[in-house]
N, CA, C and O atoms as CSV, one atom per row, in Angstrom:
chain,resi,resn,atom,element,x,y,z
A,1,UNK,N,N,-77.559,-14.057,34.025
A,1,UNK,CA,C,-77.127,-15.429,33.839
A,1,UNK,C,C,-77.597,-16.258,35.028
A,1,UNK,O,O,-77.575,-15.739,36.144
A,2,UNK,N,N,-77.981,-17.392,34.883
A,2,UNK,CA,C,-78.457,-18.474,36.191
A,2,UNK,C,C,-77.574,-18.800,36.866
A,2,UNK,O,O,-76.503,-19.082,36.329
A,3,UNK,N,N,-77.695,-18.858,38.026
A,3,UNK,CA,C,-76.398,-19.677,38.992
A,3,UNK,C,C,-77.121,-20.779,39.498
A,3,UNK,O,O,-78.311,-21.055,39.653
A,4,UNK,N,N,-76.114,-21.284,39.692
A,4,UNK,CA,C,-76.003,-22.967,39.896
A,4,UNK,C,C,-75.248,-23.018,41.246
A,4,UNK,O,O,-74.064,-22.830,41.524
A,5,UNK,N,N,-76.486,-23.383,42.099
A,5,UNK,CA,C,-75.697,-24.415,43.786
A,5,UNK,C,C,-74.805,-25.513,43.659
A,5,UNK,O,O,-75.121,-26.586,43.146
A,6,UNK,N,N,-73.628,-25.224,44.155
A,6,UNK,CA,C,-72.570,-26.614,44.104
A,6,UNK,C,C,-73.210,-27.199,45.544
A,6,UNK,O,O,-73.195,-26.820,46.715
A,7,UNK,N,N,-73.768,-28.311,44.820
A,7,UNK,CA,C,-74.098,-29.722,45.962
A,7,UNK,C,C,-73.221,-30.235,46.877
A,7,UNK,O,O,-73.610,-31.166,47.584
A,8,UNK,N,N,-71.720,-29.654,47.042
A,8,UNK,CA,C,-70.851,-30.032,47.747
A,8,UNK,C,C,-70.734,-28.551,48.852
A,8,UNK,O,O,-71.335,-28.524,49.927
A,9,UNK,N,N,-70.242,-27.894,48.572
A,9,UNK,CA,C,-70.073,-26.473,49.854
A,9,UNK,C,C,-70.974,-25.747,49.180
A,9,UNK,O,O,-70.370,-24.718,48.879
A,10,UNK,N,N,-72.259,-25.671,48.697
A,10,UNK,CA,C,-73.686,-24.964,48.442
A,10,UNK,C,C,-73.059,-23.254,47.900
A,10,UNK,O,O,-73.819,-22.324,48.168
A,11,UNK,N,N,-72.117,-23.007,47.388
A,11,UNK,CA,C,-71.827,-22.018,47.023
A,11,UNK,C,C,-72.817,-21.682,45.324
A,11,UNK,O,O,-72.835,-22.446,44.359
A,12,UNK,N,N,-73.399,-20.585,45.418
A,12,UNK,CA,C,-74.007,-19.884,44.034
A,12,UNK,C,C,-72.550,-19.650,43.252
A,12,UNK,O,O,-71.473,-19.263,43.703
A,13,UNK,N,N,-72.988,-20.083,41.745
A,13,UNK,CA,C,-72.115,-19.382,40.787
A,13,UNK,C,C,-72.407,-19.618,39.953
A,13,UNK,O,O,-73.097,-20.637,39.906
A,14,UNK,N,N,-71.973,-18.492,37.963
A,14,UNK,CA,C,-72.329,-19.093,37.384
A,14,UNK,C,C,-71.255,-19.616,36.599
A,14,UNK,O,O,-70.090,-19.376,36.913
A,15,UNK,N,N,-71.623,-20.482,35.361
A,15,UNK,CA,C,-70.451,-21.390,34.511
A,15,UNK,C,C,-69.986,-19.867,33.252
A,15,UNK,O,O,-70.447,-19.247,32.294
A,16,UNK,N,N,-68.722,-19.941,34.192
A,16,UNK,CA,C,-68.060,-19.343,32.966
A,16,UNK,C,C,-66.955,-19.671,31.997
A,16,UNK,O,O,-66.384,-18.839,31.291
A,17,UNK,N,N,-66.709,-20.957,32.030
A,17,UNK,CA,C,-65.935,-22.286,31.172
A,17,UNK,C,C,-66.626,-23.389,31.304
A,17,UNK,O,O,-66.889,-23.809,32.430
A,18,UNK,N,N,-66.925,-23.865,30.479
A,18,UNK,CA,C,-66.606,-25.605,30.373
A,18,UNK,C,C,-65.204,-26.105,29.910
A,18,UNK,O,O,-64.831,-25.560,28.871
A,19,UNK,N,N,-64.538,-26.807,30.319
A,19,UNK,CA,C,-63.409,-27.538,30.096
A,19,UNK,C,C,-63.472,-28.752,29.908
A,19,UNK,O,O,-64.080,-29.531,30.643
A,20,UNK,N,N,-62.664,-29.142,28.599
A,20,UNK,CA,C,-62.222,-30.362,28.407
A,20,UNK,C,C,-61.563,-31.499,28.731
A,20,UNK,O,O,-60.415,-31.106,28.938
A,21,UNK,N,N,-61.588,-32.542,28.883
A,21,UNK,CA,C,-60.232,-33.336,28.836
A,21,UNK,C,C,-60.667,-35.027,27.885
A,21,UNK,O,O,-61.721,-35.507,27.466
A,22,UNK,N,N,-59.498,-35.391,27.882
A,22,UNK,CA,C,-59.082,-37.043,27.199
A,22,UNK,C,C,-60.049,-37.727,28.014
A,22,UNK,O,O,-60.232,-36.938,28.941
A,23,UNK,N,N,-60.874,-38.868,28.236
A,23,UNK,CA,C,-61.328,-39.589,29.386
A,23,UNK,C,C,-60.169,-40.829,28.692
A,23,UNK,O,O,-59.751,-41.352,27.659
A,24,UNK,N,N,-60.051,-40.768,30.552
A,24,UNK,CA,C,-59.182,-42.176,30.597
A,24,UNK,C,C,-60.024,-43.098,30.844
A,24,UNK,O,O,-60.042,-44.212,30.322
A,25,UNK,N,N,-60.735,-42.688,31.623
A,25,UNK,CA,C,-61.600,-44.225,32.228
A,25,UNK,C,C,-62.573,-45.082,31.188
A,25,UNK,O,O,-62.793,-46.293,31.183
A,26,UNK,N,N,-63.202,-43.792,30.097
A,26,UNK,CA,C,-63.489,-44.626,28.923
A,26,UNK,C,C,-62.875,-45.407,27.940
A,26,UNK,O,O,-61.691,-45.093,27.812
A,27,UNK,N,N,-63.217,-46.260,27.238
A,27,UNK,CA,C,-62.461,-46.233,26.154
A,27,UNK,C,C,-62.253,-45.733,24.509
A,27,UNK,O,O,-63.442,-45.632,24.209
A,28,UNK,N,N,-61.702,-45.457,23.594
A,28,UNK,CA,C,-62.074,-44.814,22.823
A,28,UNK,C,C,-61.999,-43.585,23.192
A,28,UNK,O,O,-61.895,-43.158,24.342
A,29,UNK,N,N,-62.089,-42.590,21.510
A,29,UNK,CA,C,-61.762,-40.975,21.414
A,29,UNK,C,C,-62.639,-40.245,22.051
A,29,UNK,O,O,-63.281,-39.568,21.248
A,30,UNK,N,N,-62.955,-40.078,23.153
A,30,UNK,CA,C,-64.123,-39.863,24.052
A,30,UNK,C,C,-63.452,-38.479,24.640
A,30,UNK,O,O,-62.286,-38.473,25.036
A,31,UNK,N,N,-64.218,-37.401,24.663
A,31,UNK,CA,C,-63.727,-35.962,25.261
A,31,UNK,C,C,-64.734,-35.712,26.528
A,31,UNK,O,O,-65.942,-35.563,26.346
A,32,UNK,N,N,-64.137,-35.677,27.822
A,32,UNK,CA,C,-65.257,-35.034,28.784
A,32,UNK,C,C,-65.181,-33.560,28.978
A,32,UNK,O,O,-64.231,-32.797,29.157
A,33,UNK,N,N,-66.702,-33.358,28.873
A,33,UNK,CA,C,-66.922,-31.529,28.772
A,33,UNK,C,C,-67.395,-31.484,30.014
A,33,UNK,O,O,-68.309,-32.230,30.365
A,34,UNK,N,N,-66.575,-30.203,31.198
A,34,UNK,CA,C,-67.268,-30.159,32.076
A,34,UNK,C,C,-67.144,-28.506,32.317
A,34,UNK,O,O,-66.889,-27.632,31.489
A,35,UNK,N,N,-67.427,-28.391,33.809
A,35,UNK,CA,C,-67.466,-27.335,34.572
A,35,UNK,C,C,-66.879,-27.441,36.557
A,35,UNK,O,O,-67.120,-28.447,37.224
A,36,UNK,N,N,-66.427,-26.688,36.911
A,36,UNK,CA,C,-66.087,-26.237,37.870
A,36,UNK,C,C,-66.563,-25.402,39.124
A,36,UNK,O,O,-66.289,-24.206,39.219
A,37,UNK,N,N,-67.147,-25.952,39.898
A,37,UNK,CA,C,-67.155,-24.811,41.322
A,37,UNK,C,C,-65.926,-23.816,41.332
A,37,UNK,O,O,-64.769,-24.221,41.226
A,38,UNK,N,N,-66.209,-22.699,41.446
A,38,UNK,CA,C,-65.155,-21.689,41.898
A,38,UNK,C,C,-64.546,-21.968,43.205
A,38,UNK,O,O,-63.337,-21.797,43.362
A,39,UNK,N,N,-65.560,-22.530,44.472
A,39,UNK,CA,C,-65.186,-22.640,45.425
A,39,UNK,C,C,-64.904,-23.737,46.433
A,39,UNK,O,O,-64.512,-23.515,47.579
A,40,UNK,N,N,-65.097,-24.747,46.003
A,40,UNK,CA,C,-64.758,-26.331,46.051
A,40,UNK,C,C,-63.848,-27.290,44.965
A,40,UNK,O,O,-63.222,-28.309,45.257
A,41,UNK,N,N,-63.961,-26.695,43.724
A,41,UNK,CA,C,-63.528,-27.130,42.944
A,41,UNK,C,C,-63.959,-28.374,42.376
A,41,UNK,O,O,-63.102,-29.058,41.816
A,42,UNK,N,N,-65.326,-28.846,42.433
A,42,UNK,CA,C,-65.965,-29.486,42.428
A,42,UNK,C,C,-66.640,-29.785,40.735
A,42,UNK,O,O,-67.471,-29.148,40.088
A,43,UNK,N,N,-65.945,-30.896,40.449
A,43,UNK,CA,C,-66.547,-31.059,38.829
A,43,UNK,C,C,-67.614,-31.851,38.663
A,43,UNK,O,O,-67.739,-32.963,39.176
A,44,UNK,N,N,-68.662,-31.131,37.717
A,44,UNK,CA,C,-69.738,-30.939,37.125
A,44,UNK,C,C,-69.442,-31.647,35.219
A,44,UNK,O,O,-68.791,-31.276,34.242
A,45,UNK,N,N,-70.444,-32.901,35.579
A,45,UNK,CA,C,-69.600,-32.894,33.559
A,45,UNK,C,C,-70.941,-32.656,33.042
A,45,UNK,O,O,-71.888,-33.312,33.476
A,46,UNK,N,N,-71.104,-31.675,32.056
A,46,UNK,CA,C,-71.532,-31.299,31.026
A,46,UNK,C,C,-72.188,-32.516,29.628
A,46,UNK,O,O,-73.333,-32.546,29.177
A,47,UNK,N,N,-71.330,-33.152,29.342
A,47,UNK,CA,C,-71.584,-34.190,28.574
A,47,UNK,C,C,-70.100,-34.958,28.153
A,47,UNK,O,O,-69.062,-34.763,28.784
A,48,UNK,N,N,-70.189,-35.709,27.173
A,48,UNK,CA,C,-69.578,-36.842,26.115
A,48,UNK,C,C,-69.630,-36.299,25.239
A,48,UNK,O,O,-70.654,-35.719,24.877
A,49,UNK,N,N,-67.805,-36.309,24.171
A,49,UNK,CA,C,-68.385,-36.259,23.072
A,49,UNK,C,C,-67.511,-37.705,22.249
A,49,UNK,O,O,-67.501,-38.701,22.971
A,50,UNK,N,N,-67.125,-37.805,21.485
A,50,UNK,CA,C,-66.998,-39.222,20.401
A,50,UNK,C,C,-66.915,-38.597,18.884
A,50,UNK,O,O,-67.565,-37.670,18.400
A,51,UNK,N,N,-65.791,-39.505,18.237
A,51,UNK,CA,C,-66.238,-39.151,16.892
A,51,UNK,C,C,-67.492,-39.328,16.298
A,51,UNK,O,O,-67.959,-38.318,15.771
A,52,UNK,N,N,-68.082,-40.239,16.253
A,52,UNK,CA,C,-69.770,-40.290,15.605
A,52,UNK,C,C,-70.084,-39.472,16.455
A,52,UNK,O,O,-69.825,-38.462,15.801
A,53,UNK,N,N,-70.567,-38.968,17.739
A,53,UNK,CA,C,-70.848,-37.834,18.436
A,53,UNK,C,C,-71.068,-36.359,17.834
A,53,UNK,O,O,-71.965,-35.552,18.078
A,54,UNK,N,N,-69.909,-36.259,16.928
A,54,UNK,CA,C,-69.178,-34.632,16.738
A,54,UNK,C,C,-69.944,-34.576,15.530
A,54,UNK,O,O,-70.702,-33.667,15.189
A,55,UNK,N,N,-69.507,-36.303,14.526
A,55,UNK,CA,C,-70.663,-36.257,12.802
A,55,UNK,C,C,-71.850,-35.686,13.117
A,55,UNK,O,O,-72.365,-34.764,12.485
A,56,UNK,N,N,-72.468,-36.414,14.450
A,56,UNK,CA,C,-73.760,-36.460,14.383
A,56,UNK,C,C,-74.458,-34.713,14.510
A,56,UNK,O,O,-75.456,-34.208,13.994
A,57,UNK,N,N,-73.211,-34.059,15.604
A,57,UNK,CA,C,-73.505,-32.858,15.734
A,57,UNK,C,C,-73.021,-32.120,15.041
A,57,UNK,O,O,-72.958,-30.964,15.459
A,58,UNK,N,N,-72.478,-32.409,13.727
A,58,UNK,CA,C,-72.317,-31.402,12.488
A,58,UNK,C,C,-73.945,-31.587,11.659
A,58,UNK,O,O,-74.750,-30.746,11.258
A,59,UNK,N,N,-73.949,-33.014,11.645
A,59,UNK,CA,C,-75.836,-33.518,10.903
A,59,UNK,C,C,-76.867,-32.623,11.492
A,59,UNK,O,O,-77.616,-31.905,10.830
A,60,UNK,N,N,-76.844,-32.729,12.918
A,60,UNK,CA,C,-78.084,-31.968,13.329
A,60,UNK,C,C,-77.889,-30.374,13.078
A,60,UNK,O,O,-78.807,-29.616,12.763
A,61,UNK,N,N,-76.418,-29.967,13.287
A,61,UNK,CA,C,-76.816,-28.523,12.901
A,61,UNK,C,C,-76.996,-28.047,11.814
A,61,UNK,O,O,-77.519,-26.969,11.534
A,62,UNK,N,N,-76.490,-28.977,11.022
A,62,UNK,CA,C,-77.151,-28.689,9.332
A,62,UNK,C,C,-78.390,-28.789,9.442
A,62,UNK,O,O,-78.796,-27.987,10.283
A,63,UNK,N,N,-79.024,-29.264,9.088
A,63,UNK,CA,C,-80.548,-29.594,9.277
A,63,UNK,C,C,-81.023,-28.454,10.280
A,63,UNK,O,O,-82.110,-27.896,10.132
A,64,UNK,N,N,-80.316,-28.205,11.107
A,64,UNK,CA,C,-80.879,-26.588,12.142
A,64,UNK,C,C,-80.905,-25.809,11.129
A,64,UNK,O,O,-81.912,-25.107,11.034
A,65,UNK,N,N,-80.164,-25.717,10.388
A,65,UNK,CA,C,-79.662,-24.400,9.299
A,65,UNK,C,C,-80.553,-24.206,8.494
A,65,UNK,O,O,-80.808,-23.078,8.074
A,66,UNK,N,N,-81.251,-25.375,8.094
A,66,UNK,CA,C,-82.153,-25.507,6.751
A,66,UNK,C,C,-83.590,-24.863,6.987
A,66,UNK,O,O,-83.987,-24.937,8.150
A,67,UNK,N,N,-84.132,-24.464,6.397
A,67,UNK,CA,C,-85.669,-23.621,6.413
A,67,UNK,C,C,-86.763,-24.454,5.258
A,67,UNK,O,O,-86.503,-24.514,4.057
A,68,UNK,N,N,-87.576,-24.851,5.666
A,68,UNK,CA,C,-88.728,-25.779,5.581
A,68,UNK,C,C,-88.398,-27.024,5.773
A,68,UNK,O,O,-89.088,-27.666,4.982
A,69,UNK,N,N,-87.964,-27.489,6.165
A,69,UNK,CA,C,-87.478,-29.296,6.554
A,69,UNK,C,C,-88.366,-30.098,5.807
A,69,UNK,O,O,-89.391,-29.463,5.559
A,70,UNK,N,N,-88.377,-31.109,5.406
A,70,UNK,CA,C,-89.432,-31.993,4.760
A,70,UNK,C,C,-89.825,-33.130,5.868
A,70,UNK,O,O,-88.954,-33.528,6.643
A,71,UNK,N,N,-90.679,-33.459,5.904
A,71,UNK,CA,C,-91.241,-35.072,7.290
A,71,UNK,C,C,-90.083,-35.689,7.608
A,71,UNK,O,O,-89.818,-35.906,8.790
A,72,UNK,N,N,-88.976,-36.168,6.284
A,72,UNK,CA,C,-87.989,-36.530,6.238
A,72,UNK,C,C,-87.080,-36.244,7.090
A,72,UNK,O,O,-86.593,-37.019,7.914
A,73,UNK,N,N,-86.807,-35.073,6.917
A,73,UNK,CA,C,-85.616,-34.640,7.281
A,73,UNK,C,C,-85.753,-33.911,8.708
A,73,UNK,O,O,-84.751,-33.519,9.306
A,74,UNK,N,N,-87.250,-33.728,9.293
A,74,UNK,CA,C,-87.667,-33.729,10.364
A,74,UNK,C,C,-87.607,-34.569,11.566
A,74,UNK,O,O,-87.460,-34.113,12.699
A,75,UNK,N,N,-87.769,-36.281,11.170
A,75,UNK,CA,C,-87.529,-37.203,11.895
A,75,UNK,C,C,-86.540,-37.485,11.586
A,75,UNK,O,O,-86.452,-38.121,12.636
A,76,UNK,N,N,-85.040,-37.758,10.846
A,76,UNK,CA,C,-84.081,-37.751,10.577
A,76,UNK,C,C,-83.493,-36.447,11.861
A,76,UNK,O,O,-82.652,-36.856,12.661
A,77,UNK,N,N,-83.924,-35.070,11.983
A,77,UNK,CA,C,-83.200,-34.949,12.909
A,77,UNK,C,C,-83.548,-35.062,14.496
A,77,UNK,O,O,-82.801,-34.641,15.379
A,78,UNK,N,N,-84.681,-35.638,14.694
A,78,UNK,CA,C,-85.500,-36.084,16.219
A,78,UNK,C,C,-84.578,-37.261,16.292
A,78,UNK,O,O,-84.032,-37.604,17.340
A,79,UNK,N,N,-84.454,-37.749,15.368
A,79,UNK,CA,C,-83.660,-39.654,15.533
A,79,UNK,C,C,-82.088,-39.126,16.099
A,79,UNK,O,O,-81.663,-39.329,17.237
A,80,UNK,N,N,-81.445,-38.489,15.128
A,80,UNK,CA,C,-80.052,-37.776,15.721
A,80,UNK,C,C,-80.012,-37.220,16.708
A,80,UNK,O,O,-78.913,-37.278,17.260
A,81,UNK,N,N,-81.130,-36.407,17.451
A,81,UNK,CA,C,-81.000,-35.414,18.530
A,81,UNK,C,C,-81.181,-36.527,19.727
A,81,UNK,O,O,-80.384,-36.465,20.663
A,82,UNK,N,N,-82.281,-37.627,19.735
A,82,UNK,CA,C,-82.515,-38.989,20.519
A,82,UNK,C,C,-81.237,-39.636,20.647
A,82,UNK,O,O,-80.913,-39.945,21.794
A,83,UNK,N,N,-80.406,-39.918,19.668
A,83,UNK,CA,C,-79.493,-40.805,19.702
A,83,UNK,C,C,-78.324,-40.102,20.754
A,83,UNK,O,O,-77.847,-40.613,21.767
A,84,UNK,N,N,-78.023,-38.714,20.143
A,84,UNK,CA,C,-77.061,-38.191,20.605
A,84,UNK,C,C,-77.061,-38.121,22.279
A,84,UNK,O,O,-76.186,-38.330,23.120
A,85,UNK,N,N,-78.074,-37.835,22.330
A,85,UNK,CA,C,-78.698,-37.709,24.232
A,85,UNK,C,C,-78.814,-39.224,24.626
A,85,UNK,O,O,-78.687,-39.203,25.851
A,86,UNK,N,N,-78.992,-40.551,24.227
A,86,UNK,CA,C,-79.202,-41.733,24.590
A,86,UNK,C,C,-77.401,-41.958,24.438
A,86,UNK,O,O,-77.084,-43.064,24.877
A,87,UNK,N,N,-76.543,-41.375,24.063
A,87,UNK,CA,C,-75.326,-41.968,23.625
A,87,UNK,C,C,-74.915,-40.857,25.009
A,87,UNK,O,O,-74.907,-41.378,26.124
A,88,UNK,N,N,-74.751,-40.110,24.954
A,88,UNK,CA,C,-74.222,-39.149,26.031
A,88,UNK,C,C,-74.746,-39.700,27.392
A,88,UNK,O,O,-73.857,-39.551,28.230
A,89,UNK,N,N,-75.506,-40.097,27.758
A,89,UNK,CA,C,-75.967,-40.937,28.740
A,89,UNK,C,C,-75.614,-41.822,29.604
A,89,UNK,O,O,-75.586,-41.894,30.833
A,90,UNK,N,N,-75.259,-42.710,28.435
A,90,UNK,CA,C,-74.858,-43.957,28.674
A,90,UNK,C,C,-73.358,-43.508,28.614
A,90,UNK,O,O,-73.252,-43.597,29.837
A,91,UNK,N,N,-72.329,-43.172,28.294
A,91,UNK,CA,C,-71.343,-42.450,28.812
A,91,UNK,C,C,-71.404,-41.667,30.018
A,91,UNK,O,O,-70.415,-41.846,30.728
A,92,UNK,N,N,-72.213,-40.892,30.454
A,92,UNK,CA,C,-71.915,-40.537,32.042
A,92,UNK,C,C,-72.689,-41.827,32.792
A,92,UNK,O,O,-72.070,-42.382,33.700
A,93,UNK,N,N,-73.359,-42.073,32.613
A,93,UNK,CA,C,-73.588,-43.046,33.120
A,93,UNK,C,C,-72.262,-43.945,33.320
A,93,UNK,O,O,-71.519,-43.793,34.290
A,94,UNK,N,N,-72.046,-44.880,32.321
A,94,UNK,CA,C,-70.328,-46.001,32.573
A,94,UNK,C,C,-69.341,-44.968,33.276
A,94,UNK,O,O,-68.641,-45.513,34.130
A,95,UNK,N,N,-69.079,-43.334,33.083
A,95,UNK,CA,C,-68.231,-42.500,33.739
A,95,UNK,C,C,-68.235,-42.563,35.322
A,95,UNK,O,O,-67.315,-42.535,36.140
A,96,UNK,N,N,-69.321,-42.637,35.423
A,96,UNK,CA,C,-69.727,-42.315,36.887
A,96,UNK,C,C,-69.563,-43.345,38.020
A,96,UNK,O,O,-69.327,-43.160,39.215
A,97,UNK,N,N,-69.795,-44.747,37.156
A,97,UNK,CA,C,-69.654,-46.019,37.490
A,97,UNK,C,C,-68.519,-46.438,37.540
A,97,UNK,O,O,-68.295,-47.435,38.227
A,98,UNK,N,N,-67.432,-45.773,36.794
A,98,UNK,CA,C,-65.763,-45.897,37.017
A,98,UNK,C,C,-65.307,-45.237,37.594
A,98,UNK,O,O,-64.105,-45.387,37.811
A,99,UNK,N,N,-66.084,-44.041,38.213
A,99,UNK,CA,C,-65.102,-42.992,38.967
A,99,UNK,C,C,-65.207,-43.254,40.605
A,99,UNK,O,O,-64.444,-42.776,41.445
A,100,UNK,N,N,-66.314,-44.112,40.847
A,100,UNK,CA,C,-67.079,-44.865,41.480
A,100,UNK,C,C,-66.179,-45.900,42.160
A,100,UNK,O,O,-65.711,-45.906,43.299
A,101,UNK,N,N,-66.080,-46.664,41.281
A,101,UNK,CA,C,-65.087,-48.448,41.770
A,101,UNK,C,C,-63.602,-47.588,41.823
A,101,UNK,O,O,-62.829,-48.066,42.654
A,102,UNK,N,N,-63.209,-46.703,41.267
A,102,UNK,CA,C,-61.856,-46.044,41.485
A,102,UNK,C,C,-61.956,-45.044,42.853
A,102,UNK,O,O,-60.959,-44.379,43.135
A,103,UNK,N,N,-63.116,-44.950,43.660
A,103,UNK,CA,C,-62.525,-43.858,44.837
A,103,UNK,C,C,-62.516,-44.781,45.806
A,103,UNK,O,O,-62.144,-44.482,46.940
């Protein structure tokens, strides 16, 4: 498994949870997925998720599931996989920017 340097006390480790929580600082049904230093305790977020978020990632894994895709349904899931990563983004992004004006 890869380990990962915590940028805060440079300790190796690897992720053996991601954990959830409510975001307060966003607004809306917004879940932050993260991770933990063992030895700083130092959180790492993982991503955003959102209700259209969760649709979108039931859509794309259907379409994972499927065997011969048509052009269609090929760029149909590049557009979902784009969106989902441009939407997750811009959520750590505004996250980061509130956790920011709050320290």
């Amino acid at each position: 498994m890869k380990k990962i340097q915590c940028d805060h006390c440079e300790q190796l480790f690897s992720i053996t949870e991601i954990k959830t929580e409510k975001s307060t600082t966003l607004p809306g049904n917004i879940t932050r997925h993260y991770f933990e230093c063992p030895g700083c305790q130092h959180e790492y977020t993982s991503y955003f998720l959102d209700d259209e978020m969760r649709q979108m990632q039931l859509e794309i894994k259907y379409l994972q599931s499927k065997t011969g895709l048509k052009i269609k349904q090929k760029n149909k899931l590049l557009k979902l996989t784009r969106k989902l990563t441009s939407m997750n983004q811009q959520y750590l992004k505004a996250y980061n920017e509130m956790v920011e004006n709050n320290a």
